[in-house]
ZAKE-303268 format. One line per 4 residues: number of its first residue (from 0); their letters; for each residue z, y, x of N, C-alpha, C, CB. Coordinates in Angstrom, 2 decimals. Glycine has a CB too. Example, Ala and Ser with C-alpha at 12.3 -4.5 7.8 and 13.67 -1.06 7.14 Angstrom:
BEGIN
0 = as = 7.80,-5.69,13.19,7.80,-4.50,12.30,7.80,-3.30,13.20,9.05,-4.47,11.31 | 7.08,-2.25,12.85,7.14,-1.06,13.67,7.87,0.03,12.90,5.72,-0.60,14.08 $
END
This chain:
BEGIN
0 = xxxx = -58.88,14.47,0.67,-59.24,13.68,-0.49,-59.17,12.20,-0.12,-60.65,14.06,-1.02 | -58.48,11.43,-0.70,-58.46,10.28,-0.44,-59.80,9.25,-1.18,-57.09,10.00,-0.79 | -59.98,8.49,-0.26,-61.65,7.92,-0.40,-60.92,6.32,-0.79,-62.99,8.02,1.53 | -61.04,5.85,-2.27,-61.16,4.84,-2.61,-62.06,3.82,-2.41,-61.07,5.01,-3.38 $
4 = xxxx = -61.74,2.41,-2.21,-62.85,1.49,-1.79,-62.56,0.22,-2.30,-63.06,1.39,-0.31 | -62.61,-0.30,-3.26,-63.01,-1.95,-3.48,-63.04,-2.61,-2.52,-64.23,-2.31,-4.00 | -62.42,-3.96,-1.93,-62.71,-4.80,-1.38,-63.98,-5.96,-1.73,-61.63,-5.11,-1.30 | -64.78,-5.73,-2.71,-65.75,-6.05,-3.31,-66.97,-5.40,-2.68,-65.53,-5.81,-4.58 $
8 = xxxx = -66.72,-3.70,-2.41,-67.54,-3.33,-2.06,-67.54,-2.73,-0.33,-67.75,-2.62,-3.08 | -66.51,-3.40,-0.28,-66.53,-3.18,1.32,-66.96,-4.44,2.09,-65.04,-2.74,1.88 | -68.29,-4.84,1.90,-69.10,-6.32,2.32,-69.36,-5.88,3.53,-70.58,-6.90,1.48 | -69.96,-4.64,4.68,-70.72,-4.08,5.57,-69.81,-4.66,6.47,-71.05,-2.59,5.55 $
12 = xxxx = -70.47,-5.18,7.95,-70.32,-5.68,9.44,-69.45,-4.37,9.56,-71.89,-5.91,10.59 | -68.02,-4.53,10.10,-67.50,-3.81,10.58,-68.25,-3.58,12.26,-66.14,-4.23,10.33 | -69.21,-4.25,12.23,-69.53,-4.48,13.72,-70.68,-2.58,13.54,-70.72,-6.67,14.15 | -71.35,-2.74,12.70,-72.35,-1.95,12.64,-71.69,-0.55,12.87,-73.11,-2.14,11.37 $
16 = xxxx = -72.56,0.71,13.38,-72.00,2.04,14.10,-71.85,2.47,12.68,-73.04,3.09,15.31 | -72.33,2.17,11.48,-71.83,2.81,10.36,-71.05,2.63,9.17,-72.53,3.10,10.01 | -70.47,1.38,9.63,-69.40,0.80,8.82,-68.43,1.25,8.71,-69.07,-0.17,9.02 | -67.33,1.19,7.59,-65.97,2.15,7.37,-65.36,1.84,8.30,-65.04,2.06,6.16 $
20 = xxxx = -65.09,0.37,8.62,-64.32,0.10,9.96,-64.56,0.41,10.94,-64.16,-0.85,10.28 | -65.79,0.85,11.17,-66.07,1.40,13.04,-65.45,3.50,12.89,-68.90,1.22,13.63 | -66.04,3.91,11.78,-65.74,5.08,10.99,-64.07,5.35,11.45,-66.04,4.76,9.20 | -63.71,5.08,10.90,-62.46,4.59,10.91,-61.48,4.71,12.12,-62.62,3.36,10.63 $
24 = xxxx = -61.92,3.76,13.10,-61.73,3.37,14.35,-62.08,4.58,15.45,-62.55,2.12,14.53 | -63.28,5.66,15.41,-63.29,6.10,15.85,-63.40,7.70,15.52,-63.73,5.45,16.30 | -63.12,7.84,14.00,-62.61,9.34,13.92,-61.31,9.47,12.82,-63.98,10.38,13.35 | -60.46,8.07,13.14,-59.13,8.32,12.51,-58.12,9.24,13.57,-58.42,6.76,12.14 $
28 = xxxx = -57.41,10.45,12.71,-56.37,11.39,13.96,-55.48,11.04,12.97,-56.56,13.37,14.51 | -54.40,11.43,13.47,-52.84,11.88,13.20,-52.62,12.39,11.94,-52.32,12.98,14.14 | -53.72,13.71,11.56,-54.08,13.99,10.18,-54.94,13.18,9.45,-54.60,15.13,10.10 | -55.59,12.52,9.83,-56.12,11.90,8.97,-55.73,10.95,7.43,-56.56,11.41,9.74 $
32 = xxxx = -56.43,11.21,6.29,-55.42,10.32,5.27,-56.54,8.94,5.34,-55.09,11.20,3.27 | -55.46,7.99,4.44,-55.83,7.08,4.55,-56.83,6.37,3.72,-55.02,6.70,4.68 | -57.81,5.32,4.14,-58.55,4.51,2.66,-57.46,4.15,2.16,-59.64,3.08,2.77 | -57.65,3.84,0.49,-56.75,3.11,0.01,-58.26,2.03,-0.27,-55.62,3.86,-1.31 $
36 = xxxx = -57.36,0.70,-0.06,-58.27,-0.50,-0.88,-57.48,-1.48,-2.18,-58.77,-1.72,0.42 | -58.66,-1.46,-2.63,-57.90,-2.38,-4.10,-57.92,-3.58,-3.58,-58.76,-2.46,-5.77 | -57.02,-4.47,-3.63,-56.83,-5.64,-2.88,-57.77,-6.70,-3.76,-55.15,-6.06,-2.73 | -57.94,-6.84,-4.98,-58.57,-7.28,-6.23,-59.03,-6.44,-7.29,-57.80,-8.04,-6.80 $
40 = xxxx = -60.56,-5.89,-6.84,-60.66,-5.06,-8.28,-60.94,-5.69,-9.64,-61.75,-4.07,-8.18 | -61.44,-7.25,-9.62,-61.58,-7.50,-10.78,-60.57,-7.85,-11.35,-62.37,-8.17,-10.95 | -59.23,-8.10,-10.82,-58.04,-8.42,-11.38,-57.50,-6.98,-11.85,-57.08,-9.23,-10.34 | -57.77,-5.72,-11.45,-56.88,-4.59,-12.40,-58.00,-4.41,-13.39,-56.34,-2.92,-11.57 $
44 = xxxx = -59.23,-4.74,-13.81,-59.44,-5.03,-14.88,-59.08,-5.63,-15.52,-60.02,-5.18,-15.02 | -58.43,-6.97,-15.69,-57.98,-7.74,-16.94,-56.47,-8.12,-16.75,-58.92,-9.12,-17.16 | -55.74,-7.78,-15.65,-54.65,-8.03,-15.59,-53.44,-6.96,-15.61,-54.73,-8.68,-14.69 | -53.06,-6.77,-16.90,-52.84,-5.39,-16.83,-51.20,-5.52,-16.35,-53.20,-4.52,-18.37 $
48 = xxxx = -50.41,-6.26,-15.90,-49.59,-5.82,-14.62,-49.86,-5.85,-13.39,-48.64,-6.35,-14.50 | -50.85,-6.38,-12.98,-51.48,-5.99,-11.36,-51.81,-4.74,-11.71,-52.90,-6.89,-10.64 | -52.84,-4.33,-12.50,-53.02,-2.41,-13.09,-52.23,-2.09,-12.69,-53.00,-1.72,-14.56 | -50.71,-1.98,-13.68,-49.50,-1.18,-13.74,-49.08,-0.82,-11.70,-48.07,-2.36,-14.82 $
52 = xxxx = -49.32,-2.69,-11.30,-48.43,-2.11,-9.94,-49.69,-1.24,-8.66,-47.50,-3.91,-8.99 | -50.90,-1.64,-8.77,-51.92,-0.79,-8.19,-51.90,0.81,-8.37,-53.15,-1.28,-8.72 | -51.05,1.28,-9.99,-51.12,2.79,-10.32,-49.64,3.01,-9.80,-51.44,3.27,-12.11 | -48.50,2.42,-9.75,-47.13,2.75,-9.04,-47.56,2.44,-7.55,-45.70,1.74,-9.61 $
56 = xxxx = -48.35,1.83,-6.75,-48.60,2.28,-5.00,-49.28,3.36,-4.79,-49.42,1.29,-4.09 | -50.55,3.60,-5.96,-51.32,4.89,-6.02,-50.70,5.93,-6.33,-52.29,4.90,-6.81 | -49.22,5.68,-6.52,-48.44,7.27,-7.18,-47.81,7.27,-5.97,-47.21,7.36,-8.80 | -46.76,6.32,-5.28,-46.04,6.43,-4.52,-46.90,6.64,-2.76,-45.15,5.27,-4.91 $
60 = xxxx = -47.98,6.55,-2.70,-49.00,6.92,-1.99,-49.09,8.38,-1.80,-50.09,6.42,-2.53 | -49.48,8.68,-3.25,-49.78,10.13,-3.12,-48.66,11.12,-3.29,-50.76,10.46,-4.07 | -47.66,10.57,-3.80,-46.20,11.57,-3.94,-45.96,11.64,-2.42,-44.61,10.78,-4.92 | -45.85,10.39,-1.35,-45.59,10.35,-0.09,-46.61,10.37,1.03,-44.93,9.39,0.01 $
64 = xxxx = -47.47,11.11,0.73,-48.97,11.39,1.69,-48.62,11.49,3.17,-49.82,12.99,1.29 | -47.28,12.37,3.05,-47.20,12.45,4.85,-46.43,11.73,5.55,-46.78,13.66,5.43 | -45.94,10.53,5.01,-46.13,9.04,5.42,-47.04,8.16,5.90,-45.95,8.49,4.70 | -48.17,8.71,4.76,-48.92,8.11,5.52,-50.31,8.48,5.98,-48.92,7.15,5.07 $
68 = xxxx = -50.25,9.81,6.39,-51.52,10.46,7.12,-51.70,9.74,8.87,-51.18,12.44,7.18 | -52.70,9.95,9.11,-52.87,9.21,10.60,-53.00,7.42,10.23,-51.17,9.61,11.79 | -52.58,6.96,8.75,-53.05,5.18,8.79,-54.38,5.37,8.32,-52.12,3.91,7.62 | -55.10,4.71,9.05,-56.69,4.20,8.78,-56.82,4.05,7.31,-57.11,2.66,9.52 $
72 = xxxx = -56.20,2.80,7.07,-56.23,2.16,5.49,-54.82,1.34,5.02,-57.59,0.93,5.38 | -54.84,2.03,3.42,-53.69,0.94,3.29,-54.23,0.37,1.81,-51.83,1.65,3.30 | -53.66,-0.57,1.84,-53.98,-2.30,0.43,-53.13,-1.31,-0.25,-53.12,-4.65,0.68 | -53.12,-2.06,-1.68,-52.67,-2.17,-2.98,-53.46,-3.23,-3.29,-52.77,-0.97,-3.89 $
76 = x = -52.00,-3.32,-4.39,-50.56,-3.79,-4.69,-49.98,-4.03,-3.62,-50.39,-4.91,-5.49 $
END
């Protein structure tokens, strides 16, 4: 299942043992899928071609998953 995350709401010390980034860092494998992060979530609210291209990386993401299993995290747009 891929675990969505706001860059809004990803404020936490990557330093801390329970932050996504330490998470991340030390139980990302080969299988593992990736975070996706919204690079701007308040912009795919009102900007509805940043929307459009955030839902064409979120398709082409998930049509091509085993591309990219084993990356930690990947942005959109």
């Amino acid at each position: 299942m891929l675990f969505l995350q706001t860059q809004k709401l990803f404020q936490r010390s990557h330093k801390r043992e329970d932050s996504l980034e330490q998470v991340m860092r030390e139980e990302n494998s080969p299988t593992s899928l990736p975070v996706v992060t919204i690079g701007n979530a308040d912009r795919v609210l009102t900007d509805s071609i940043y929307r459009e291209r955030c839902v064409d990386r979120l398709v082409e993401i998930v049509i091509y998953i085993s591309n990219y299993t084993g990356t930690s995290r990947v942005f959109i747009p």
